[in-house]
N, C-alpha and C positions, 0 to 999 in steps of 0.2 A: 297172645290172645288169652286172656284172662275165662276160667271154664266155668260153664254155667249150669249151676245146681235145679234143680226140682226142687220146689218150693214149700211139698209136703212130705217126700221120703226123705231130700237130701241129696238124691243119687245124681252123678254126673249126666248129662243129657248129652242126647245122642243128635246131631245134625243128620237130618233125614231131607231135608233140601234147601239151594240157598238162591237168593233171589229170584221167590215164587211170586207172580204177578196179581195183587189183590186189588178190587175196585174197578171202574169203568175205563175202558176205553178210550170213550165219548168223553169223558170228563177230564182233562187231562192232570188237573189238579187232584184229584181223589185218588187216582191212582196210586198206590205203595206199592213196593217191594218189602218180601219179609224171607227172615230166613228160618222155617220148622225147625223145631228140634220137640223130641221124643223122651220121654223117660223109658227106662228099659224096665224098670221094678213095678211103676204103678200106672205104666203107661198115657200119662198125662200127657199134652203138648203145650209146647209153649212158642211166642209167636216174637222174633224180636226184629225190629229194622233192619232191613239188608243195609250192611255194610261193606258186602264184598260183590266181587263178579258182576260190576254193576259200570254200564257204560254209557256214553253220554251219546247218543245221535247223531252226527255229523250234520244234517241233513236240517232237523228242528230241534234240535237239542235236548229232545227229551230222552231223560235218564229208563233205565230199563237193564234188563236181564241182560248177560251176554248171551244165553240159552236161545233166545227170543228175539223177533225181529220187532222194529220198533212202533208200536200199535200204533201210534199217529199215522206215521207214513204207510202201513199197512191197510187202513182202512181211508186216506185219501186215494191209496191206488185201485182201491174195488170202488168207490164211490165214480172214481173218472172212468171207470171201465176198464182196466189197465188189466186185471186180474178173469 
C-alpha cells in the first residue's frame, strides 16, 4: 500500500477509520464509503475511497462496511415491521 502524505506539511497520515459510511441510505446510489485519515502535525483530514474491509450483500448486493450491516436490507426490515 503505497503511503499517503498531507498535502500541506508532507507528514505521513494517520488512518483514523476505514470504511466510514457517507451519503443516504435511501439513495442507494449516493452512497460511498471512505477511509479517514489524519495528519498528526497540522491535523488536517483527508478523505479517500474505501478500498478495503468492504463487502458485498449477499442478499441485494450492495456494497458496504464490514463494520456495518447492510442499510438497504436494514431499512427494508424496519419499514416491514421486522425490527
Amino acid at each position: 500500500m503505497s503511503e499517503k502524505l498531507c498535502p500541506v506539511c508532507n507528514k505521513e497520515l494517520v488512518l483514523e477509520e476505514a470504511g466510514y459510511p457517507m451519503g443516504s441510505a435511501f439513495l442507494k446510489s449516493d452512497r460511498i464509503h471512505v477511509d479517514i485519515y489524519s495528519c498528526p502535525e497540522c491535523h488536517r483530514v483527508e478523505l479517500f475511497q474505501a478500498n478495503s474491509d468492504m463487502v458485498k450483500c449477499p442478499k441485494c448486493g450492495t456494497l458496504h462496511s464490514a463494520k456495518e450491516e447492510c442499510a438497504i436490507c436494514a431499512l427494508n426490515k424496519a419499514l416491514d415491521g421486522e425490527r
